[in-house]
C-alpha positions in Angstrom: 145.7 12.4 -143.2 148.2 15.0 -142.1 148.9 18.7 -141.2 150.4 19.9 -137.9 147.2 21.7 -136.7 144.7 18.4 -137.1 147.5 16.1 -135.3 147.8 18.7 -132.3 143.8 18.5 -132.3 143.9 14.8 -132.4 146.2 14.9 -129.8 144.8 16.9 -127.4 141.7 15.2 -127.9 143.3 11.7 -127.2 144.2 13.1 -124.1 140.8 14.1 -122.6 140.8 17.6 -124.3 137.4 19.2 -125.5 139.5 20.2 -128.7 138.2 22.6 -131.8 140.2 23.2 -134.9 139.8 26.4 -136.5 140.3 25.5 -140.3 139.1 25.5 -143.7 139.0 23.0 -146.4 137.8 22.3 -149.8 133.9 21.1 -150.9 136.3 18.4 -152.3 137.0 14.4 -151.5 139.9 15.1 -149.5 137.5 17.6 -147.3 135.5 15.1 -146.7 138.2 13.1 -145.4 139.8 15.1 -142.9 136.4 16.2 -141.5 135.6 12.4 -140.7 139.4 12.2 -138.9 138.6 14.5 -137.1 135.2 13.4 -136.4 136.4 9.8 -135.9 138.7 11.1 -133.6 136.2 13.4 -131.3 137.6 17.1 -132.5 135.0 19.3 -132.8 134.4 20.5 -136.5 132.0 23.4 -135.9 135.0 25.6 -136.7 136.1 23.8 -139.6 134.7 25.7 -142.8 134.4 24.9 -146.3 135.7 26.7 -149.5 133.6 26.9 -152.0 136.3 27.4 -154.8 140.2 26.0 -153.1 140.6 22.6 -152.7 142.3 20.9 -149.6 145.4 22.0 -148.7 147.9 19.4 -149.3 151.4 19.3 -148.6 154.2 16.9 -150.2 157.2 15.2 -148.1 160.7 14.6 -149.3 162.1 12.0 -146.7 165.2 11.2 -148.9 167.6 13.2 -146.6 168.0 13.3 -143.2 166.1 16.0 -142.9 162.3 15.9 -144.4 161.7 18.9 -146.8 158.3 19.7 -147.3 156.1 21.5 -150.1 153.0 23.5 -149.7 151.0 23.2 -152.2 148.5 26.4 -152.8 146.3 28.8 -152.9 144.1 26.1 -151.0 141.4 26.6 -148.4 143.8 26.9 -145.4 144.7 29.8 -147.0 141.8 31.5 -146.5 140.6 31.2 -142.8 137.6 33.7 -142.4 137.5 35.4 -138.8 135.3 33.6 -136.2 132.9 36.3 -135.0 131.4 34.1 -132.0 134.4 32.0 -130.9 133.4 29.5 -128.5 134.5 29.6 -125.1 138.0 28.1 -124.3 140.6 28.2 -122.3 143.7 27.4 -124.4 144.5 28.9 -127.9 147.2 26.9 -129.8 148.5 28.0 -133.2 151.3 27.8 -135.7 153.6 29.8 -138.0 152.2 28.3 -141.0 148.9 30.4 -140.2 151.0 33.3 -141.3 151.6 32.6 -145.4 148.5 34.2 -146.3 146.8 37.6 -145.7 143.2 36.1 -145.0 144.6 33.5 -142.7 146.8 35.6 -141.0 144.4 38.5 -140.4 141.9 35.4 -138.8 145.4 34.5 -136.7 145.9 37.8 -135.3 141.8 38.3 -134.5 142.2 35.2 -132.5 145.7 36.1 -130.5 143.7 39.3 -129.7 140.6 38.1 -128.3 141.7 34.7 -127.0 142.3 32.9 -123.7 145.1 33.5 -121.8 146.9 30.8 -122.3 148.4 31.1 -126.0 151.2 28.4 -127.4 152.9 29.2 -130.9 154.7 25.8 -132.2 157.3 27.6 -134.5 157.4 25.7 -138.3 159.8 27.5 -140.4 159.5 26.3 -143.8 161.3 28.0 -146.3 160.2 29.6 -148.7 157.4 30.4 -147.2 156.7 33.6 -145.4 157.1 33.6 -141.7 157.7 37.0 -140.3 154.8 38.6 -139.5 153.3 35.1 -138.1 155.7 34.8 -135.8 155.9 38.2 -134.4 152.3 38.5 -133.1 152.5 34.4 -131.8 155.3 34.9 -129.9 154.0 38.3 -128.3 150.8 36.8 -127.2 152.6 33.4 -126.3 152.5 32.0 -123.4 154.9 28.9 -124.4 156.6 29.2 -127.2 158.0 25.8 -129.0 160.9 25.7 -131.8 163.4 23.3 -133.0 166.9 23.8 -132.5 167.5 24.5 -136.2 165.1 27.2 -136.0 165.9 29.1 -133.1 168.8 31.0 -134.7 166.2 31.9 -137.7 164.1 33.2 -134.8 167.0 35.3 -133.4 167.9 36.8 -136.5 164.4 37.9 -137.7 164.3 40.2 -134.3 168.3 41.0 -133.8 169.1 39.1 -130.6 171.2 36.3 -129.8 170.5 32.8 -130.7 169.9 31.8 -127.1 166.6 30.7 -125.5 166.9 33.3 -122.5 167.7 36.1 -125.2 164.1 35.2 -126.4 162.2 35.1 -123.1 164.0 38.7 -122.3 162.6 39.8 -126.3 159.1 38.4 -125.4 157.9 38.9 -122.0 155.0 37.3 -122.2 156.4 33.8 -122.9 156.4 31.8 -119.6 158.1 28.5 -121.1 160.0 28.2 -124.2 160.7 24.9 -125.4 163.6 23.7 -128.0 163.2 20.5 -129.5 166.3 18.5 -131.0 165.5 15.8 -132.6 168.0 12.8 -131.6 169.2 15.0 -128.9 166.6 15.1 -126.7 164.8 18.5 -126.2 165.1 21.2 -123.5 162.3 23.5 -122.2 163.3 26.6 -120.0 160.8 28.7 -117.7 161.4 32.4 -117.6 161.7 31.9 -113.5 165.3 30.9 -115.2 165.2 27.4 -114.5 166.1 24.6 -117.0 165.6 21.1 -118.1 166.7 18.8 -120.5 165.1 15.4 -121.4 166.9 12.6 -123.5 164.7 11.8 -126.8 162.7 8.4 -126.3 164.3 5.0 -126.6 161.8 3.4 -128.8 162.2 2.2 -132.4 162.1 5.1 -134.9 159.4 4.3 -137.6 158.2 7.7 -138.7 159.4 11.0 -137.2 156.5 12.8 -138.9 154.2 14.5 -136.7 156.6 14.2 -133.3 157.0 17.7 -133.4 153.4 18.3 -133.1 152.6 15.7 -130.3 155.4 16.9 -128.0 154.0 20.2 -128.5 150.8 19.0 -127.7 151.8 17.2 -124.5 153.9 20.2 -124.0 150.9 22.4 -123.9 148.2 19.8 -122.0 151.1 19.2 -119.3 151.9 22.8 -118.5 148.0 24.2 -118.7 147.1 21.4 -116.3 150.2 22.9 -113.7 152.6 19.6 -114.5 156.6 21.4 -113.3 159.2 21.9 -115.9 160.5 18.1 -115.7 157.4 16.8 -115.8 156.2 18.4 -118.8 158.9 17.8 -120.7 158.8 14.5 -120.0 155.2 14.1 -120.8 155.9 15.9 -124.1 158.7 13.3 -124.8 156.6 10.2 -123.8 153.9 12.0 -126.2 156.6 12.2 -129.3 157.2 8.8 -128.5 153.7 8.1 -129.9 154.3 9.0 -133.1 157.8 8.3 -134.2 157.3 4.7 -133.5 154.0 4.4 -135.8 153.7 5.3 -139.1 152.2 8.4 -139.8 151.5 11.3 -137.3 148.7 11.1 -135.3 148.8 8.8 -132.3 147.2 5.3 -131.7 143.0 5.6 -131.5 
């Protein structure tokens, strides 16, 4: 069971979070399934809805290269996310790009960003071919931290005209606080728009599965900073998170 929204719920819920995912799957077997992941894994499903006509969305991973591909498979459910008219009270808001490829999804995305808590994080997954534009515009205006991979970042600084530098972003988006750049063997680096910096080496443990790291360092990204952690900290508490995952198979972390 996979998808970068349920491990960031898993996540967050693993770490002491009263966590909700806002989804939709299929009246379908592998509906069933991810609603008793999340259940076995205390994420609250009373957002979670059921299509009555798309199956679960399910998405295929190439790990031949050194670099995974992935393929969304679709229309399915997550595709069409209806708006939430009594949203339960929260105090974080995390979301994804992804949100973005379809026009009921991303209409439900943009309700949310406007009506939300405060404290917004956007983890940035670019995956070509799908469409990413609009997505990303309205998360990263609401955002208060912002998370991208280093491959992505000069996508990101293309699709609005400024240079493919971090601080070029936080001057583009005021809003964003922390902005975070994950790299993979290289460590990661997260800079605060106070113009401070850090850098953290990746983690020294046996690489099994990098699947899902992305999503638990921007989980433990997102629970250190909300709970007031410093720069250093939290990127090192988003590392140690990663850390989780890429030694295990699959990508949610240990129960």
């Amino acid at each position: 069971m996979a998808g970068s929204p349920l491990h960031v719920a898993v996540h967050l819920a693993t770490a002491g979070w009263h966590a909700y995912l806002l989804t939709s799957v299929g009246a379908d077997d592998d509906g069933a399934s991810a609603r008793r992941v999340l259940e076995e894994r205390s994420v609250d499903t009373s957002l979670v809805q059921t299509h009555p006509t798309l199956p679960t969305g399910t998405v295929s991973v190439d790990m031949s290269g050194t670099q995974h591909g992935f393929t969304i498979h679709g229309p399915a459910a997550w595709d069409e996310i209806e708006i939430v008219d009594d949203l339960p009270k929260h105090d974080v808001f995390c979301c994804a790009t992804l949100a973005g490829r379809s026009k009921v999804t991303r209409a439900t995305l943009f309700d949310v960003l406007a009506r939300s808590a405060e404290f917004k994080a956007i983890d940035v997954n670019l995956r070509p071919p799908e469409p990413f534009g609009a997505a990303l515009d309205g998360g990263l205006r609401h955002a208060t931290v912002a998370k991208m991979g280093v491959d992505e970042l000069p996508l990101v600084a293309a699709e609005f005209d400024v240079e493919p530098r971090p601080q070029a972003l936080l001057e583009a988006f005021p809003n964003i606080a922390w902005l975070a750049v994950s790299k993979g063997v290289d460590g990661a680096e997260l800079y605060a728009r106070s113009g401070d910096f850090w850098r953290a080496e990746a983690p020294r443990v046996p690489v099994v599965d990098t699947v899902g790291a992305g999503d638990a360092f921007f989980a433990g990204l997102v629970d250190a900073l909300y709970r007031g952690l410093d720069g250093r900290q939290a990127l090192a508490a988003a590392q140690e998170r990663a850390a989780l995952t890429i030694g295990r198979r699959g990508g949610l972390p240990p129960p």
